[in-house]
Backbone of each chain as ProteinMPNN parsed JSONL, in Angstrom:
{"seq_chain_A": "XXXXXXXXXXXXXXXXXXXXXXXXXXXXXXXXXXXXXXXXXXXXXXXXXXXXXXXXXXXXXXXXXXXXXXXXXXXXXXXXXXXXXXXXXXXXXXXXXXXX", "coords_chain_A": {"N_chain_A": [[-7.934, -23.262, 50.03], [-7.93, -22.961, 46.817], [-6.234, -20.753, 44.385], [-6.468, -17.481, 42.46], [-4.797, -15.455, 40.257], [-4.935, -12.707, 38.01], [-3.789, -11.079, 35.553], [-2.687, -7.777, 33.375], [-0.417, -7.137, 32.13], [1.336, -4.058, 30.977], [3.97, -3.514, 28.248], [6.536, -2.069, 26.798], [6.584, -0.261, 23.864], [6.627, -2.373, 21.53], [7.771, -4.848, 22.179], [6.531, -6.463, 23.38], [6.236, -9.567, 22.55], [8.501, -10.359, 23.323], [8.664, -10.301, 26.073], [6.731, -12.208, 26.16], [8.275, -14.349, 25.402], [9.859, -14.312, 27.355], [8.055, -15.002, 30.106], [7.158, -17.003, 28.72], [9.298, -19.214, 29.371], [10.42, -22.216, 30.241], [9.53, -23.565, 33.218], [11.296, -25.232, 36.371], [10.773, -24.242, 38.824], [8.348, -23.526, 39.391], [5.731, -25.212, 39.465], [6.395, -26.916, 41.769], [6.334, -25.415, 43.956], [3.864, -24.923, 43.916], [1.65, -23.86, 41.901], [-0.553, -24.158, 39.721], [-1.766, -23.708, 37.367], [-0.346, -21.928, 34.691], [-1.304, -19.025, 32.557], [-0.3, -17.555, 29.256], [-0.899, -14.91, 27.583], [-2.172, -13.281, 24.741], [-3.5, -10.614, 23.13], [-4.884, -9.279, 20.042], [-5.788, -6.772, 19.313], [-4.9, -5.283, 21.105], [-2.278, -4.854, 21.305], [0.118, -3.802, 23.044], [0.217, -4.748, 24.899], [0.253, -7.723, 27.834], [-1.201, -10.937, 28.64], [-1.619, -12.386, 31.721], [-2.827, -15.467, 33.325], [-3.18, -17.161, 36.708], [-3.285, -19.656, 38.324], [-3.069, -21.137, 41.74], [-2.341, -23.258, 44.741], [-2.942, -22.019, 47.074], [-3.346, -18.937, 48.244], [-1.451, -18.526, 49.756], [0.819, -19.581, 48.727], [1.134, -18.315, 46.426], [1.934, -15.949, 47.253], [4.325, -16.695, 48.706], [6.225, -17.195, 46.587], [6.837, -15.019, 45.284], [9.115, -14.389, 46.75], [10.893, -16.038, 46.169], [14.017, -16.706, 44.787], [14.132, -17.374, 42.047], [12.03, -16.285, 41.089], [12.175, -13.643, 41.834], [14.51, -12.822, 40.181], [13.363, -13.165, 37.199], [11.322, -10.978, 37.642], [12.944, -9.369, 37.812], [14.074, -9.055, 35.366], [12.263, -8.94, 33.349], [11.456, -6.185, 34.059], [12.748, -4.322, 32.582], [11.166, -4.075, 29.94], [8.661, -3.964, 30.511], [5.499, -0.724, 30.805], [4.481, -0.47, 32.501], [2.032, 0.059, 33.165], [-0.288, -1.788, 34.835], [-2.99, -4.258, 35.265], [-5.935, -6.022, 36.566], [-6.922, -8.484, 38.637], [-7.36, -10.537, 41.51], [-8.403, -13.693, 43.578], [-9.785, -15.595, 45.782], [-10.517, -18.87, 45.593], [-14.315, -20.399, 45.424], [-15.531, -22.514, 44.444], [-17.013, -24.586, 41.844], [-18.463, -25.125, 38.477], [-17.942, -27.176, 37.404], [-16.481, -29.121, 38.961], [-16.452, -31.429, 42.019]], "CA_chain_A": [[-8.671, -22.785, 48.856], [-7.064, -22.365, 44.955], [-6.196, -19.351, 44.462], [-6.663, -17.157, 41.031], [-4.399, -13.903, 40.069], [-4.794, -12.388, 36.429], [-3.009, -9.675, 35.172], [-2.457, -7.386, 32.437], [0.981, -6.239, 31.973], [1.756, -3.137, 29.714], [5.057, -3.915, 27.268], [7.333, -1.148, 26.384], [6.366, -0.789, 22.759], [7.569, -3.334, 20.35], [8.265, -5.545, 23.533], [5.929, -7.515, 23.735], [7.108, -10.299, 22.055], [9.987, -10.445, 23.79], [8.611, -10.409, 27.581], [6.028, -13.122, 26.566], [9.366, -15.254, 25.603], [10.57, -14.918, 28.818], [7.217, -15.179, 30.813], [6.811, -18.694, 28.777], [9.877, -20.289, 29.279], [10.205, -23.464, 31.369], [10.222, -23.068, 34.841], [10.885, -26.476, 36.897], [10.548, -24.438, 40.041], [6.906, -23.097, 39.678], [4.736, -26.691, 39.79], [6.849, -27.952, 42.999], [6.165, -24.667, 45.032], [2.188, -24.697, 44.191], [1.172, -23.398, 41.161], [-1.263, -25.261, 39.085], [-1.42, -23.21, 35.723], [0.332, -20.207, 34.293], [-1.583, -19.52, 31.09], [0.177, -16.027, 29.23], [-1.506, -14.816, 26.235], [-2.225, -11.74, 24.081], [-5.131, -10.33, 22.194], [-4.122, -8.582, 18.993], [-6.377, -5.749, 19.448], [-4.034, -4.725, 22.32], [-0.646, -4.967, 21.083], [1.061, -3.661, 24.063], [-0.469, -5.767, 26.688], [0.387, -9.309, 28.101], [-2.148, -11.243, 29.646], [-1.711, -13.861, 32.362], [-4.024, -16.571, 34.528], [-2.353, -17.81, 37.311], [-4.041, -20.654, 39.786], [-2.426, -21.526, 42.714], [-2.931, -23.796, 45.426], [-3.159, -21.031, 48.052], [-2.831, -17.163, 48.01], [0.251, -18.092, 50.656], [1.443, -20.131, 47.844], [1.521, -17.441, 45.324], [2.675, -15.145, 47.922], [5.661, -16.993, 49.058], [6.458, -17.598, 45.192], [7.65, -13.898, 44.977], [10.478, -14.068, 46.652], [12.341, -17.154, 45.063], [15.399, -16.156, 43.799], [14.034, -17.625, 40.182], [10.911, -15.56, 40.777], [12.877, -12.278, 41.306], [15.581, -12.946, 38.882], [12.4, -13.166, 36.118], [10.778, -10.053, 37.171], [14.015, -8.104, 37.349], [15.181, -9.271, 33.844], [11.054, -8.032, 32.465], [11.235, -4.632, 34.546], [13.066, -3.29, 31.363], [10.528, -4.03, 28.799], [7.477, -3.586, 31.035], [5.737, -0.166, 30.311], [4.267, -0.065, 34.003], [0.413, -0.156, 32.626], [-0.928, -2.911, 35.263], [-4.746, -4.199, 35.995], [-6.358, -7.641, 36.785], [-7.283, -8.742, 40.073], [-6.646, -11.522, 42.346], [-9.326, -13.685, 44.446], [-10.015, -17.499, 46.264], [-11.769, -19.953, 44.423], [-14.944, -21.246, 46.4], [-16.281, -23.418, 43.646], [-16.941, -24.75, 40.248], [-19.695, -26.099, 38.051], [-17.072, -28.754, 36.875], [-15.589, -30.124, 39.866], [-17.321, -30.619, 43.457]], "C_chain_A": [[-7.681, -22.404, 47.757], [-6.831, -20.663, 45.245], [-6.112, -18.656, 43.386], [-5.306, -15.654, 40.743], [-4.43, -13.806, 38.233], [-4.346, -11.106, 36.226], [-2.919, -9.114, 33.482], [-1.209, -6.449, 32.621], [1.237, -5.516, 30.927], [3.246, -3.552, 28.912], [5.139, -2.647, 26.682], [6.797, -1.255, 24.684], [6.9, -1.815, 21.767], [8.25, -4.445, 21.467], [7.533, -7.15, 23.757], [5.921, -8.882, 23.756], [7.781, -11.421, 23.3], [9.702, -10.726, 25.555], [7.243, -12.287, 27.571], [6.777, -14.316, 26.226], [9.652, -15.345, 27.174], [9.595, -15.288, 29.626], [6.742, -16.893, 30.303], [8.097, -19.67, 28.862], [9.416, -20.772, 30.109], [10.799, -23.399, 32.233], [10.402, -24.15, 35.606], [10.584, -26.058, 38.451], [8.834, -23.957, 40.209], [5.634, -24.121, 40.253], [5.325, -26.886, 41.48], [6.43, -26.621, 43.718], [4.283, -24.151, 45.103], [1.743, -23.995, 43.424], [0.545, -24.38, 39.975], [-1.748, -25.153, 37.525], [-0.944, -22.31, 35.743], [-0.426, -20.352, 33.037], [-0.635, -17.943, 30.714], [-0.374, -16.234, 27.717], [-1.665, -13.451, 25.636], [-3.474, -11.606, 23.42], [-4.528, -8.95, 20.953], [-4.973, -6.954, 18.738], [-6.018, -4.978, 20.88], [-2.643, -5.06, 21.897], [-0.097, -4.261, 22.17], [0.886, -4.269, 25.202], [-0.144, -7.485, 26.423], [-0.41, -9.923, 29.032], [-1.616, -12.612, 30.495], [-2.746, -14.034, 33.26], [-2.846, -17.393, 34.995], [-3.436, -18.645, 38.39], [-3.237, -21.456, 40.369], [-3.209, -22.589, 43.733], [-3.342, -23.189, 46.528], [-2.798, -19.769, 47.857], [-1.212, -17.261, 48.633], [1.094, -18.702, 49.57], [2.137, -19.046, 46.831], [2.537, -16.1, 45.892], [4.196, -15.37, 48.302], [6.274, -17.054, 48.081], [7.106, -16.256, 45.008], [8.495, -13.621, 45.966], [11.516, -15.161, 46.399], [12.882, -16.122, 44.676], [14.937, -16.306, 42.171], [13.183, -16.673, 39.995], [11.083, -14.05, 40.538], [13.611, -11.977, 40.413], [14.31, -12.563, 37.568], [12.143, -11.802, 36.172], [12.048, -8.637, 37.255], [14.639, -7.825, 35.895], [13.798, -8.724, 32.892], [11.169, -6.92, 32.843], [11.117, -3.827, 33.433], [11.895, -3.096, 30.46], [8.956, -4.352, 28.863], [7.349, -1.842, 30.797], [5.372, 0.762, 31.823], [3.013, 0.487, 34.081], [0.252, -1.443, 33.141], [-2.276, -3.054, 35.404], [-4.446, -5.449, 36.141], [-6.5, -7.777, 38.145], [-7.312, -10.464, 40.43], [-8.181, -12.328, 43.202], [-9.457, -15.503, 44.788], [-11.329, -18.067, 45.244], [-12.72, -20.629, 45.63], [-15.637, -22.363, 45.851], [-16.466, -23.655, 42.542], [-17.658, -25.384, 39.851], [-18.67, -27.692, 37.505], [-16.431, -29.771, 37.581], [-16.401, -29.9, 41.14], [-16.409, -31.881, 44.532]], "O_chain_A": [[-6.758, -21.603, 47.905], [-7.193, -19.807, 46.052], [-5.276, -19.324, 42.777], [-5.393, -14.863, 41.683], [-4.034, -14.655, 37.435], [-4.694, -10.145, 36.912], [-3.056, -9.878, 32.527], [-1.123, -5.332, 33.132], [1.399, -6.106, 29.86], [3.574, -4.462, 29.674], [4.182, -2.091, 26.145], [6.617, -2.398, 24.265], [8.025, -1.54, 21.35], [9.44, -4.719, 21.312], [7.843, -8.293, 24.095], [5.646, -9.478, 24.797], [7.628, -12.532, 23.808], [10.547, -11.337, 26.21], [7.018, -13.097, 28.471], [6.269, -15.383, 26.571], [9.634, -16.32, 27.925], [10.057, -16.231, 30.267], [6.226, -17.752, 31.018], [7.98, -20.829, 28.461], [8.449, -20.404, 30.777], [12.009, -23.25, 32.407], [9.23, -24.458, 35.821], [10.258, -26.897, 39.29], [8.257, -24.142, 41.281], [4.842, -23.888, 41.165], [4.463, -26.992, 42.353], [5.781, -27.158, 44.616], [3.672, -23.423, 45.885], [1.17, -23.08, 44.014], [1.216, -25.258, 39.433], [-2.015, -26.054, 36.73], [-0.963, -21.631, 36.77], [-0.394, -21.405, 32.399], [-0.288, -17.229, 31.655], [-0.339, -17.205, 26.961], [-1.166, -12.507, 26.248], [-4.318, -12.485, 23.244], [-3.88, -7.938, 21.217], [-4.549, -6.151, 17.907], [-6.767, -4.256, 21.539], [-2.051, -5.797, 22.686], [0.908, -4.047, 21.492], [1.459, -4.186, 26.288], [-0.224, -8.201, 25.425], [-0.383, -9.535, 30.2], [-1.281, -13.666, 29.956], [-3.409, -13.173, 33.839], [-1.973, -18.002, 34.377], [-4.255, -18.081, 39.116], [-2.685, -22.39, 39.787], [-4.421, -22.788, 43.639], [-4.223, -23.805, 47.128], [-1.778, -19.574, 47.196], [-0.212, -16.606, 48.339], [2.235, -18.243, 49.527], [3.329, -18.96, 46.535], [3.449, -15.498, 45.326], [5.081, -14.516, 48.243], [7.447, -16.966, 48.444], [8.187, -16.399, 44.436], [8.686, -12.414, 46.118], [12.742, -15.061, 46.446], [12.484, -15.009, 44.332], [15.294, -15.546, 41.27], [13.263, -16.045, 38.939], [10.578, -13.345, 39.664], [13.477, -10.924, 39.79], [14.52, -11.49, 37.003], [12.479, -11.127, 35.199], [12.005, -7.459, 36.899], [15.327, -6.915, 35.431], [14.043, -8.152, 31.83], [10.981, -6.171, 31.884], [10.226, -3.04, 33.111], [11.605, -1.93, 30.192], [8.203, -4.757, 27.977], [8.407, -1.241, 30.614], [5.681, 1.894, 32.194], [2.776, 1.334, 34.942], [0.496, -2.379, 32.38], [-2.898, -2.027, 35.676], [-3.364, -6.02, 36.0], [-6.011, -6.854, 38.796], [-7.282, -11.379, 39.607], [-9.086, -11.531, 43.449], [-9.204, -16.407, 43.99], [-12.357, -17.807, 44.619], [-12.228, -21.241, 46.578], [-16.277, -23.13, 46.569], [-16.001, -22.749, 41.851], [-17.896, -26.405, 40.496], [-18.936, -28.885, 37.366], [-15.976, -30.846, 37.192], [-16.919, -28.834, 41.473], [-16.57, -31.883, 45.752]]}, "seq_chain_B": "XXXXXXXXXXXXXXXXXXXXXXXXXXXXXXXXXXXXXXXXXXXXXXXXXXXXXXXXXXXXXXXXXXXXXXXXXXXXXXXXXXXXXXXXXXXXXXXXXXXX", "coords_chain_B": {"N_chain_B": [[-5.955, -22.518, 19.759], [-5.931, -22.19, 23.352], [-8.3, -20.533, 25.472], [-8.827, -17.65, 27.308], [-11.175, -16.857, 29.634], [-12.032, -14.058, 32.082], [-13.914, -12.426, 34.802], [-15.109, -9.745, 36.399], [-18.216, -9.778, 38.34], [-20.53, -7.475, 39.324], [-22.697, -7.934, 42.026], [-26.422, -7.606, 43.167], [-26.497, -6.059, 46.352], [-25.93, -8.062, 49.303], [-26.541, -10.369, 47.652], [-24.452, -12.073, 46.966], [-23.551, -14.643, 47.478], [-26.031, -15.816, 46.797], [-25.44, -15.78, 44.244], [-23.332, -16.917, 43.43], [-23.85, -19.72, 44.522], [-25.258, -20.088, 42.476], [-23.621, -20.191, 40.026], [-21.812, -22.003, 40.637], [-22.861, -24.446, 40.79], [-23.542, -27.927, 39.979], [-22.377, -28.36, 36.667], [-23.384, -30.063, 33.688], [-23.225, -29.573, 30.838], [-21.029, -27.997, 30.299], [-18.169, -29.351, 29.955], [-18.659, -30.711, 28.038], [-18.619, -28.721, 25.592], [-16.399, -28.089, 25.567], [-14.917, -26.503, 27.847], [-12.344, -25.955, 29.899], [-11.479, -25.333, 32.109], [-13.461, -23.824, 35.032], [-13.741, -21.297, 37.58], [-15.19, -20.001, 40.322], [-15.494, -17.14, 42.247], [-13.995, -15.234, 45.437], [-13.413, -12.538, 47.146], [-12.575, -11.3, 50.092], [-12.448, -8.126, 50.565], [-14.465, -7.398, 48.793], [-17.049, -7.158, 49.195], [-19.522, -6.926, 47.857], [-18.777, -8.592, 45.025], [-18.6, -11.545, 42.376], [-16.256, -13.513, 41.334], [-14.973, -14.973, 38.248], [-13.282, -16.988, 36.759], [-12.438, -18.526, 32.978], [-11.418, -21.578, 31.348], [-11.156, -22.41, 28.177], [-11.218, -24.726, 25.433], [-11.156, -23.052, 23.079], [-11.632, -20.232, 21.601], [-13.876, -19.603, 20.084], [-15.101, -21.759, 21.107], [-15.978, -21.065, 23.49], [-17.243, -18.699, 22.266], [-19.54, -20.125, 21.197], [-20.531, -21.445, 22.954], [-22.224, -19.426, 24.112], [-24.736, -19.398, 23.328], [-25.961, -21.733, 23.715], [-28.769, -23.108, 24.887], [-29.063, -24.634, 28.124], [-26.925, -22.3, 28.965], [-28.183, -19.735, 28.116], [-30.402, -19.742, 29.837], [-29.126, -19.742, 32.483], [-27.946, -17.077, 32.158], [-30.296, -15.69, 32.62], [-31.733, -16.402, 34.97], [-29.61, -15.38, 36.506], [-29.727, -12.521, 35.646], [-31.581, -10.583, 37.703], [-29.873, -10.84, 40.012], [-27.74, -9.622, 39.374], [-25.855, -6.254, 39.598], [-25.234, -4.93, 37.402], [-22.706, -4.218, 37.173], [-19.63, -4.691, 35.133], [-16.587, -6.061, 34.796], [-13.233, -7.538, 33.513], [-10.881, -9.355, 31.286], [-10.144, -10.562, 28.248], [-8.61, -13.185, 26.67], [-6.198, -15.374, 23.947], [-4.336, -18.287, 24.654], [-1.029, -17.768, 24.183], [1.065, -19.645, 25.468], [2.854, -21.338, 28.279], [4.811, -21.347, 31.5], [4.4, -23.739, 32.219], [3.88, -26.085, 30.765], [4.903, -27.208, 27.183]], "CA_chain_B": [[-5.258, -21.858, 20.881], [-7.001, -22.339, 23.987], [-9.108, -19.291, 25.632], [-9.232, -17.398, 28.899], [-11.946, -15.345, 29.925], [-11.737, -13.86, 32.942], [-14.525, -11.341, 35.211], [-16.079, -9.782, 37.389], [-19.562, -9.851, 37.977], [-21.27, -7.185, 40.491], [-23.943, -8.292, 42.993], [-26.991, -6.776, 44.636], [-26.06, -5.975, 47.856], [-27.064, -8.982, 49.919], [-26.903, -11.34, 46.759], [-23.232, -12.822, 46.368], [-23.328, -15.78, 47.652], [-26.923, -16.622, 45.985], [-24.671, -15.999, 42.912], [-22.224, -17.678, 43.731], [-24.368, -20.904, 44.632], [-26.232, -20.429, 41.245], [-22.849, -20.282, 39.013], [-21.283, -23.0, 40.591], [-23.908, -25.665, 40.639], [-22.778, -28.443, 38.666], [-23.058, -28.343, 34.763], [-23.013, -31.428, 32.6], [-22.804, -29.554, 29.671], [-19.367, -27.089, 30.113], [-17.231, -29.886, 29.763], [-18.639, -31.29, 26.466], [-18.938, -27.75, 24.798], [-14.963, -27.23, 25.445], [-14.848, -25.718, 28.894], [-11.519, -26.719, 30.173], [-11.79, -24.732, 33.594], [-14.371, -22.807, 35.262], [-13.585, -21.339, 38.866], [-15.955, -19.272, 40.633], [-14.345, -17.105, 43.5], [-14.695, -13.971, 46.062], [-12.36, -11.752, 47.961], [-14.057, -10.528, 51.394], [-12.581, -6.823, 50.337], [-15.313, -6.668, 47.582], [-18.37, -8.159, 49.451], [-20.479, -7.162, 46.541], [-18.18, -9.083, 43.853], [-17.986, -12.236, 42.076], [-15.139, -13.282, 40.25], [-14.824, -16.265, 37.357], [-12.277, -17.399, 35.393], [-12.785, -19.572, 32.325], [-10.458, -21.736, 30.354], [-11.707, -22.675, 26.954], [-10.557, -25.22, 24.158], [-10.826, -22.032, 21.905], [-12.532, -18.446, 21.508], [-15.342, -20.273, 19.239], [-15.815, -22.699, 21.553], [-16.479, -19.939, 24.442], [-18.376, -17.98, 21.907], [-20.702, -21.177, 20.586], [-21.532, -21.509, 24.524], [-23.223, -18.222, 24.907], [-25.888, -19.444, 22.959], [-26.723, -22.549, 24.306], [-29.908, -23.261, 26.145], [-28.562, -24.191, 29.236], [-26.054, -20.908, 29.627], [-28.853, -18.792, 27.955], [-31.252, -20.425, 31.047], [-28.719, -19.349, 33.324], [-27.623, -15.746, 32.054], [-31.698, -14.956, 32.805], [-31.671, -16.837, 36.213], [-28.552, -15.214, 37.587], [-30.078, -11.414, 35.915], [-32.202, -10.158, 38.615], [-28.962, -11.049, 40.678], [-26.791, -8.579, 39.039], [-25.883, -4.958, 39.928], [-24.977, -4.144, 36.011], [-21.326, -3.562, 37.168], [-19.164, -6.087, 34.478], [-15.254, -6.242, 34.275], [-12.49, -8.724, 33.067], [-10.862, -9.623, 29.75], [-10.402, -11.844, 27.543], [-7.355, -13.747, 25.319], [-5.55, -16.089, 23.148], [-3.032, -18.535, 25.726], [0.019, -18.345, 23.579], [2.199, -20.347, 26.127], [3.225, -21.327, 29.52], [6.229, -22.121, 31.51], [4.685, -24.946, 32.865], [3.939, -27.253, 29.989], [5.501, -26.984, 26.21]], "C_chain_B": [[-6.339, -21.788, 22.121], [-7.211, -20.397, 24.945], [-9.166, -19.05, 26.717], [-10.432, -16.083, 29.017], [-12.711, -15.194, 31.594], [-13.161, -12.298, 33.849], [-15.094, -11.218, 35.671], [-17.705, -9.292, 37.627], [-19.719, -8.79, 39.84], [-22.534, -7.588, 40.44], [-24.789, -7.322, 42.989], [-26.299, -6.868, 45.821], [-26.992, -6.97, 48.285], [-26.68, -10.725, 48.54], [-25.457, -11.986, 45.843], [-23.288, -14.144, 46.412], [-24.602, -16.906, 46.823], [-26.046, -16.383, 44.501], [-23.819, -16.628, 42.461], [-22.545, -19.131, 43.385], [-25.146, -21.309, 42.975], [-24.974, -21.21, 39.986], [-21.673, -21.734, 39.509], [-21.825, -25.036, 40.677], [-23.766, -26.881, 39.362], [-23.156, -28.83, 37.335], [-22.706, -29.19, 33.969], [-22.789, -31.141, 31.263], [-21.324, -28.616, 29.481], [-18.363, -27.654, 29.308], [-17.165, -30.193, 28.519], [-18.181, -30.56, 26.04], [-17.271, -27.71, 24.953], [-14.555, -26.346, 26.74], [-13.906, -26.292, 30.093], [-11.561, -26.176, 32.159], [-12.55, -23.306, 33.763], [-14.39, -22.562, 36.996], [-14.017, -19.969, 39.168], [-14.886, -18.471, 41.92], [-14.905, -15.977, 44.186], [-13.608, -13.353, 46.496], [-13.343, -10.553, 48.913], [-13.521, -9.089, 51.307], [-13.425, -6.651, 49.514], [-16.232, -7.709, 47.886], [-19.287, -8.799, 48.42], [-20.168, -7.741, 45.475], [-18.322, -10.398, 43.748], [-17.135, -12.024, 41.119], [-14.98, -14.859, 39.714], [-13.755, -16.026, 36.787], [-12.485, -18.735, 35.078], [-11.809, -19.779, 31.825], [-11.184, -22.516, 29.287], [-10.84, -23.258, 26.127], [-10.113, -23.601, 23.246], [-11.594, -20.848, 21.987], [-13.952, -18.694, 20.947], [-15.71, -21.279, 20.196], [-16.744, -21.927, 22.916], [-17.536, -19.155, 23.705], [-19.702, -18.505, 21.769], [-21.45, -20.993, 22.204], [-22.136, -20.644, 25.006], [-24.656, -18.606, 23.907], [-26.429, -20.808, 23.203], [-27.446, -22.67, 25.133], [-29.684, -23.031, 27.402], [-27.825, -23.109, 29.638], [-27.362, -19.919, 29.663], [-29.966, -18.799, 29.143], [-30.692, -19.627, 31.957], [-28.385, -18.145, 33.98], [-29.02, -15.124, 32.579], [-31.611, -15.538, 34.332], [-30.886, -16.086, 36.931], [-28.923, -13.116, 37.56], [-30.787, -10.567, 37.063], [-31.162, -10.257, 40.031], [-27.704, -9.721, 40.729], [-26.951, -6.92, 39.458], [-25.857, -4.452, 38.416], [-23.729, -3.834, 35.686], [-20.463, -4.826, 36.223], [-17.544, -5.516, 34.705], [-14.389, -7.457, 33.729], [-11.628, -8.236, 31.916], [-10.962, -10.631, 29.244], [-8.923, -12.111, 26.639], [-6.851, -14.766, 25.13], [-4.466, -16.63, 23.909], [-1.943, -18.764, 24.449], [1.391, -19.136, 24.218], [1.981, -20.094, 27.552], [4.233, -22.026, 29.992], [5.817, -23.469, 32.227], [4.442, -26.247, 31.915], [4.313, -26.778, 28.207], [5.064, -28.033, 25.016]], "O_chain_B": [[-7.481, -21.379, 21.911], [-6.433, -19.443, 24.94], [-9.52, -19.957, 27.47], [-10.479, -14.913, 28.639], [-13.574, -15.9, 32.116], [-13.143, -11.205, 33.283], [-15.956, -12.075, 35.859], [-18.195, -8.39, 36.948], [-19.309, -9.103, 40.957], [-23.313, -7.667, 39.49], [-24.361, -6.177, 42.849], [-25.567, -7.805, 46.14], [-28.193, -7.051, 48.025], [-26.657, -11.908, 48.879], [-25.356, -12.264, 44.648], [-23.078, -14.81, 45.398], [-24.468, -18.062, 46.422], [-26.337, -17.228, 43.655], [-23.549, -16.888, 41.289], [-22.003, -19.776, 42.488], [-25.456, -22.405, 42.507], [-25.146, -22.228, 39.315], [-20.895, -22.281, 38.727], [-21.34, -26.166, 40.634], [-23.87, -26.703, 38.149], [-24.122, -29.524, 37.018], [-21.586, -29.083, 33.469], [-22.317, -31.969, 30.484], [-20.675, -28.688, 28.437], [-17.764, -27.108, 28.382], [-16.152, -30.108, 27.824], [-17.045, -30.899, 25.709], [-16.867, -26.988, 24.041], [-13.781, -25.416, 26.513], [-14.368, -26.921, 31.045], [-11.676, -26.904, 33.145], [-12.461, -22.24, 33.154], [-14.922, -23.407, 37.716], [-13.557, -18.964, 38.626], [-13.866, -18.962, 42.402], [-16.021, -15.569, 43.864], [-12.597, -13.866, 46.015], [-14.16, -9.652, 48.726], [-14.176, -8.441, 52.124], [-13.394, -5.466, 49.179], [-16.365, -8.776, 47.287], [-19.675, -9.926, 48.111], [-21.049, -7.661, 44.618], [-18.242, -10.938, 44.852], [-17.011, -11.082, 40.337], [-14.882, -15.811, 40.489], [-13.353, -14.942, 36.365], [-12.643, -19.714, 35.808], [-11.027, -18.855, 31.601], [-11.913, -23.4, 29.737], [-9.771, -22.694, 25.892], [-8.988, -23.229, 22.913], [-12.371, -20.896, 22.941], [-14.966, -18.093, 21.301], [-16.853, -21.703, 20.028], [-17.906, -22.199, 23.218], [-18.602, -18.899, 24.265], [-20.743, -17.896, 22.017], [-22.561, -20.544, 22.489], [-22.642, -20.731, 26.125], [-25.592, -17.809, 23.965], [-27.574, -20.951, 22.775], [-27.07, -22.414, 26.276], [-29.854, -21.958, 27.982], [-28.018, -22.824, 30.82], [-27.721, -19.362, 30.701], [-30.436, -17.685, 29.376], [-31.415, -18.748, 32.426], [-28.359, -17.836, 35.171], [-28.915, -13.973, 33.003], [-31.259, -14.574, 35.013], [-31.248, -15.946, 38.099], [-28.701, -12.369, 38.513], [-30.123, -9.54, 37.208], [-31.603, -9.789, 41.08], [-27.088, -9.16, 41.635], [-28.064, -6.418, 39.611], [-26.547, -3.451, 38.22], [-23.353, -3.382, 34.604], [-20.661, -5.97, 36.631], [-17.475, -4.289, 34.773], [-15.059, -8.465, 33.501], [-11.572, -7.057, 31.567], [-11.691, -11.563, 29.583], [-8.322, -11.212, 26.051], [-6.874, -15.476, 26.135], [-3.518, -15.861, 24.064], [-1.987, -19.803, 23.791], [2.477, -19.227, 23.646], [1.321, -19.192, 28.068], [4.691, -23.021, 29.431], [6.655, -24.21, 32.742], [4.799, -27.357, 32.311], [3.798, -25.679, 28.003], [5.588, -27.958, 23.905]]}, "name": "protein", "num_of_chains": 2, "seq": "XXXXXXXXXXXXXXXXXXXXXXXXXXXXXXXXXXXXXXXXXXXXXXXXXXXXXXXXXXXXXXXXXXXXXXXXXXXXXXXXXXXXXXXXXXXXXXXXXXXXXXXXXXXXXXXXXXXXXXXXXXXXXXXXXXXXXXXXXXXXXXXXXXXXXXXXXXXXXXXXXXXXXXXXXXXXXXXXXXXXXXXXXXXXXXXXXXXXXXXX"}
């Protein structure tokens, strides 16, 4: 089963920016280990928040994905300019009006 | 800029999976209107929950679709389903590391 996680990450003030540079560069290891979108976005009526949609091919997918070396390296180099204001929730995909 | 909107929908007790079956039933019109992905989902810690995430050409194209027939059909079909409990958000994808 796919697998969904969305998040809202807080950003140090005036940060924000700056973490959704690094959250969009180009990753060549994310696709090959099972990840099927990253979207990261913002809403301007939240300036300190970063939003992502992540769909995976499995929860173990997404799970094993945090501990790459690229995957830790990333969230050790945002720690700084996170504000440590998280939400969003996580859950299996059982279906879709668009695909069967 | 394309659109995510993301949330969760509480159940009656008893009435996930008829919610489930209702929202994923397949829709010939999503795709036209701009409805790039639509994935229904659950997580057996929150019996009473569904959980969607949408991806949208655009914010107008997500907004235009709350007033079309068919959704407006559906939003009344799936009411008597609902507990009243809503969460999620919503935003603007400004990037991802997997395509540029």
């Amino acid at each position: 089963m796919t697998f969904v996680n969305v998040g809202t990450l807080g950003a140090q003030p005036g940060k924000r920016d700056e973490l959704i540079a690094q959250l969009t560069r180009p990753s060549s290891v994310l696709a090959d280990i099972g990840c099927l979108a990253y979207e990261v976005g913002a809403d301007d009526t939240q300036p300190d928040t970063v939003f992502v949609m992540e769909l995976w091919k499995s929860a173990e997918a997404h799970r094993a994905s945090l501990s790459l070396p690229e995957v830790q390296a990333q969230i050790a180099e945002a720690r700084p300019l996170l504000s440590g204001d998280f939400g969003g929730f996580r859950f299996d995909v059982v279906g879709s009006p668009l695909h069967h």
